[in-house]
C-alpha positions in Angstrom: -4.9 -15.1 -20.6 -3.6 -17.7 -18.6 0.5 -17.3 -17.5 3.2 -19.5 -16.7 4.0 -19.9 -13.2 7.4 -17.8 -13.1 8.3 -17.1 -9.6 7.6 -19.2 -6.3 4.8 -17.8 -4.2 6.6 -19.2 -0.9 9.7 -16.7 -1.5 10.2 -14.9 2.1 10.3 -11.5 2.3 12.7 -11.3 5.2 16.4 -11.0 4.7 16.2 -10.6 0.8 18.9 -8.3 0.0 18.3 -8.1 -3.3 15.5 -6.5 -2.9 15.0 -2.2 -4.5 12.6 0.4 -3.4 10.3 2.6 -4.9 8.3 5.2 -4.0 4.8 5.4 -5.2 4.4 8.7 -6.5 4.7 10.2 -9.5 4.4 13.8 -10.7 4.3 12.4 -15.0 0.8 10.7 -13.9 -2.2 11.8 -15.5 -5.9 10.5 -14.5 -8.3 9.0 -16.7 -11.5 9.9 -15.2 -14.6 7.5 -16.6 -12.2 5.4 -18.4 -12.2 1.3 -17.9 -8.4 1.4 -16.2 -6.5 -0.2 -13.7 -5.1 1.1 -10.4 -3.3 -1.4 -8.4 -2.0 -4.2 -11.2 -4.3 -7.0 -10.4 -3.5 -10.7 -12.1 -6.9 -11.2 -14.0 -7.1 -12.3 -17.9 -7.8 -8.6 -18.9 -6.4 -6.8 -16.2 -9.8 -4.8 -16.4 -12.5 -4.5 -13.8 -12.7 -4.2 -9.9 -13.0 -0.2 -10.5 -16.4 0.1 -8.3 -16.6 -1.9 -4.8 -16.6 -4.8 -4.2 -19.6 -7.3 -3.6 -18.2 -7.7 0.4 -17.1 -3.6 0.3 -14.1 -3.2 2.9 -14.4 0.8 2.6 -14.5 1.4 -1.2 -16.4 5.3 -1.2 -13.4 6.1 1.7 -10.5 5.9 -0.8 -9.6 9.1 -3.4 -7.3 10.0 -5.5 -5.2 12.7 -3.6 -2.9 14.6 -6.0 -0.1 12.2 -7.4 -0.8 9.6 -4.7 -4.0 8.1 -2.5 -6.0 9.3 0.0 -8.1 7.4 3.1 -11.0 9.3 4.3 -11.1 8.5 8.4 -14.1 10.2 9.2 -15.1 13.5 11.5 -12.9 15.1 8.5 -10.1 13.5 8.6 -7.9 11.9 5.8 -4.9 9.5 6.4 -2.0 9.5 3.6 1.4 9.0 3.0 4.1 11.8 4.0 5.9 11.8 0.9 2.1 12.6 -1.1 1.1 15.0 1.1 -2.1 17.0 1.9 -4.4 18.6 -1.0 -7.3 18.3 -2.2 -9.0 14.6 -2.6 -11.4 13.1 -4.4 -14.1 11.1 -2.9 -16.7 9.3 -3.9 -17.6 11.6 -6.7 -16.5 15.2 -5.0 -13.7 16.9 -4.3 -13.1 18.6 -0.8 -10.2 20.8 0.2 -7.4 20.6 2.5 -8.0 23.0 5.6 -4.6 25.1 5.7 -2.5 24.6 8.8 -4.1 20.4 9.9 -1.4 18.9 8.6 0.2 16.3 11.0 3.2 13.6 10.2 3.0 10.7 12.5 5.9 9.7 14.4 7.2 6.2 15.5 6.5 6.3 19.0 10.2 6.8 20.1 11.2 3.4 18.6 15.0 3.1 19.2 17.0 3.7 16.6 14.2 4.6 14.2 13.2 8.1 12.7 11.2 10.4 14.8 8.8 10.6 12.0 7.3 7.7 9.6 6.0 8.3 6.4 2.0 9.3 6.9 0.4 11.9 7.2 -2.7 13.3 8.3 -4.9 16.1 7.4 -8.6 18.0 7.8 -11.1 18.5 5.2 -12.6 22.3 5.1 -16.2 20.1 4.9 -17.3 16.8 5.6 -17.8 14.5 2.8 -22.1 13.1 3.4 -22.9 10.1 3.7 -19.3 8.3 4.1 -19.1 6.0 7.0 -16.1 5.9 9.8 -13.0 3.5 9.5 -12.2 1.6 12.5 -8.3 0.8 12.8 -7.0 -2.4 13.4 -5.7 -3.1 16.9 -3.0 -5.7 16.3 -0.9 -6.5 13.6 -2.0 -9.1 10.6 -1.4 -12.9 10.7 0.8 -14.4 8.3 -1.4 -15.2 5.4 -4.1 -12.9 6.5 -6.7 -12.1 3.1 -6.3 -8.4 2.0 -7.9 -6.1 -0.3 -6.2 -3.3 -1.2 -7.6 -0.1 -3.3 -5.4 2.6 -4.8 -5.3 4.8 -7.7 -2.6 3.8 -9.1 -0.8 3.4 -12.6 -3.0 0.9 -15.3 -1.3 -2.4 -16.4 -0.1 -2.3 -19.5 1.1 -5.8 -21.3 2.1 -8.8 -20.1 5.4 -9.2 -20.3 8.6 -11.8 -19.8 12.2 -10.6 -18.9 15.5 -13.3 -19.8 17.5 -12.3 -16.2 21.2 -12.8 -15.7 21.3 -14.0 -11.6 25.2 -14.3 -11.9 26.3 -10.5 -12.3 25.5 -7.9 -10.2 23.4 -5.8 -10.2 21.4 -8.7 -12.3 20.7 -7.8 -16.2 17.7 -7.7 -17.3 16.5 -8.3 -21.5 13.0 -7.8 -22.5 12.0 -11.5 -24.5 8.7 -12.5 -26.6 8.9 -15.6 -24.7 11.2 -18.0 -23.1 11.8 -15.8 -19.9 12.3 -16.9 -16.3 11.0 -13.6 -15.0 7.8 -12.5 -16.3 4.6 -9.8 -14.9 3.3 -6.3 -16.5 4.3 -3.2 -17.7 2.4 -0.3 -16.5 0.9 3.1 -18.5 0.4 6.8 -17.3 -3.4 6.8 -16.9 -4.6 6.0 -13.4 -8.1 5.4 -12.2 -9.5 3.7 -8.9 -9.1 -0.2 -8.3 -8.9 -3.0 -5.6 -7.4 -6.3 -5.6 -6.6 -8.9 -3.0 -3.4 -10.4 -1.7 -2.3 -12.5 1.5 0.2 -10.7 4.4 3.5 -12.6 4.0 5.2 -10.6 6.6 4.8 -8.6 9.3 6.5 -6.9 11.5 9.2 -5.5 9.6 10.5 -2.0 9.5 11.9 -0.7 6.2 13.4 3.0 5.5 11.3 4.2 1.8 13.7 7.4 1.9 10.8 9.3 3.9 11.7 7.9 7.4 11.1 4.4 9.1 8.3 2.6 8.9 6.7 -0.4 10.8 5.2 -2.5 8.3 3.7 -5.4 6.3 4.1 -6.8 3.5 2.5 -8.9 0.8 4.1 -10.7 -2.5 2.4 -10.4 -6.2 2.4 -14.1 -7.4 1.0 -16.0 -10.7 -1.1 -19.4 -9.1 -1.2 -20.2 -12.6 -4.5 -19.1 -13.4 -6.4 -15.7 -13.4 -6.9 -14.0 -10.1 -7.1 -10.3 -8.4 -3.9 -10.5 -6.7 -2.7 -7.3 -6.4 0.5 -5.8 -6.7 0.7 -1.8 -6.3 2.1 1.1 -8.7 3.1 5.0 -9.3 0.1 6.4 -7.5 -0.6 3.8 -5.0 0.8 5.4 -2.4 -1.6 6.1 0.5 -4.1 3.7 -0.8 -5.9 1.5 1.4 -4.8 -2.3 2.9 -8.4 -3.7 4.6 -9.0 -6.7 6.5 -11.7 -8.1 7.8 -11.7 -8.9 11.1 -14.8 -11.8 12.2 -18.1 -9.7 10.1 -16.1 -6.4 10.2 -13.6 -4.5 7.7 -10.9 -2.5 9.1 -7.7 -0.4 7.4 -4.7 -2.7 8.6 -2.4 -0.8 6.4 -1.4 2.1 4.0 0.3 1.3 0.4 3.4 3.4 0.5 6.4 1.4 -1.6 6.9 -1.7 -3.3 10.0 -3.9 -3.6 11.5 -5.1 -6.9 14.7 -7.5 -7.6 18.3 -6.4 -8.3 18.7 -4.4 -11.6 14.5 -4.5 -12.1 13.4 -1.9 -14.4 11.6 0.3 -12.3 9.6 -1.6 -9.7 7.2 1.0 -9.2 6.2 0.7 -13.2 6.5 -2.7 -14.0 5.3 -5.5 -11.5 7.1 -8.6 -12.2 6.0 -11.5 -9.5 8.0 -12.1 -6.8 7.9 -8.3 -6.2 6.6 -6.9 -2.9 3.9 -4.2 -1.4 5.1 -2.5 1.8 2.4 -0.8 4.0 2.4 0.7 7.0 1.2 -1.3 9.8 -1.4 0.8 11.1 -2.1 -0.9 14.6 1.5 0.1 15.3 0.3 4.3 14.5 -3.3 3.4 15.9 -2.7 5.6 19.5 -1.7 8.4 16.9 -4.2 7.6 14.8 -7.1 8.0 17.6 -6.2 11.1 19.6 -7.1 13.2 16.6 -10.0 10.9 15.0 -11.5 9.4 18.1 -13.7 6.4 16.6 -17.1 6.9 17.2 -20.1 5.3 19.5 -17.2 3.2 20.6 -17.1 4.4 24.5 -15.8 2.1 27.0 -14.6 0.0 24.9 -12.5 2.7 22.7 -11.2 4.2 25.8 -9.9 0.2 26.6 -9.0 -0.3 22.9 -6.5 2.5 23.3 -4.7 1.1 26.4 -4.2 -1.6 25.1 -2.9 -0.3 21.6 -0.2 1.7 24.0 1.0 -0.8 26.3 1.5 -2.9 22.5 3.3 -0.2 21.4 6.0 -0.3 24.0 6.3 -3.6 23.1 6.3 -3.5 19.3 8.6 -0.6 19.1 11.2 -2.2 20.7 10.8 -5.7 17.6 12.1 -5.6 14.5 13.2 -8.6 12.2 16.4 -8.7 11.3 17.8 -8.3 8.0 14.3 -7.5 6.8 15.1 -3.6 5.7 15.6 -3.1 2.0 18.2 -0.7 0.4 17.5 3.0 0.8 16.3 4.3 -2.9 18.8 6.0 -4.8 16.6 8.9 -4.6 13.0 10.0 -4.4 10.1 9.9 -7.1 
């Protein structure tokens, strides 16, 4: 199914205030386990497919479903996740493997002025080591502009493409439901969630938002229609802690964590329905990568890890001092 073109892919993140949050957990959610489903909404005909890895695999057998949200298995048995999902059991690559009681870490923001002392992830150790999954590296340095993505979550399925007749002049803006005619258009969403990745391009960086869970130094990417079917991505309920990789020269690396998406003034909930022009926010993980690597060294790295990491600091006193202005979104209403 091919679908008008409805919102301008070149629409700047940065400064919209407009802009609503929501959290990407849901505790309604169920998960339909060996059903064709969707995860993160991807812009295909169907909206069915990319639920195994794909043909170039960023990580695919490192992401679980953990609880209501996501998980990210780092290695040496270590899982990366959002604060606001919390530890628990996951679900990897076919098993399940326990939380060990008492790992639990939150992550801070490196002292950044005028930020919380704690962001929104959160770490945890596995009572036994999932075989035969390989080690994520971290990226060092924050994504490009335009830098390619593919991002895997287990998230909400898409439900029916749909168009919305939107009154811009009132505020907050009012939103009708149409069979056709509209000038905002995307997809519903339904309860059942599965595992699923799709692709999208950084349109910011750099930008610290508040998701109701603390500060967070993030990127960003924007769910657009080209005009034709593609696997852009735009994340759901259940997303959260799911995985942004990028590959760097020959080699994937986790650039980011799915933790809250962005939706327009008066948008029935952005978290459910993904209408284009609507935003992913994940954290930027080269900002957290000192963090990161005191409690999951990366391995065979030596010299160069031990490098890797001084560098990542002396960036950090930088970064934490940067933030772009006007970028932060309203603070939700409340929790989901």
């Amino acid at each position: 199914m091919a679908h008008a073109r409805v919102f301008s892919a070149g629409t700047s993140i940065a400064g919209r205030s407009r802009l609503q949050i929501a959290i990407l957990t849901a505790v309604s959610v169920s998960f339909a386990a060996g059903e064709a489903s969707h995860a993160v909404v991807i812009n295909t005909a169907t909206g069915t497919g990319n639920t195994s890895a794909p043909p170039d695999d960023p990580g695919w057998a490192n992401v679980g479903v953990l609880g209501v949200g996501t998980g990210v298995y780092l290695g040496n048995g270590w899982v990366l996740t959002a604060a606001h999902v919390g530890g628990g059991s996951i679900v990897l690559n076919g098993g399940t493997y326990a939380m060990l009681v008492g790992s639990g870490t939150t992550l801070t923001n490196n002292g950044a002025p005028g930020k919380s002392a704690n962001t929104d992830l959160f770490m945890f150790q596995l009572t036994s080591t999932p075989p035969g999954l390989p080690d994520v590296s971290i990226s060092a340095t924050s994504l490009a502009s335009n830098a390619a993505t593919t991002m895997i979550g287990s998230g909400r399925d898409r439900g029916a493409f749909t168009q919305w007749s939107v009154n811009t002049a009132v505020t907050p803006w009012a939103w009708t439901e149409v069979s056709s005619g509209g000038n905002f258009a995307g997809y519903t969403t339904v309860s059942s969630r599965t595992m699923r990745w799709g692709t999208n391009n950084v349109s910011a960086s750099g930008v610290w938002i508040d998701d109701g869970f603390g500060d967070i130094y993030s990127l960003a990417t924007v769910f657009t229609d080209s005009g034709s079917p593609s696997s852009e991505a735009q994340a759901a309920y259940g997303d959260s802690g799911g995985a942004i990789f990028h590959k760097n020269g020959s080699a994937w690396e986790l650039s980011g964590m799915i933790l809250t998406v962005a939706g327009y003034s008066g948008q029935p909930d952005p978290g459910a329905n993904a209408v284009y022009g609507n935003a992913t926010y994940g954290a930027d993980l080269s900002f957290y990568r000192s963090q990161i690597m005191v409690i999951v060294p990366e391995p065979s790295v030596g010299i160069y890890g031990v490098a890797g990491t001084l560098i990542a600091l002396f960036a950090l006193r930088r970064t934490g001092r940067r933030a772009i202005s006007g970028a932060r979104p309203a603070r939700p209403a409340g929790s989901f």
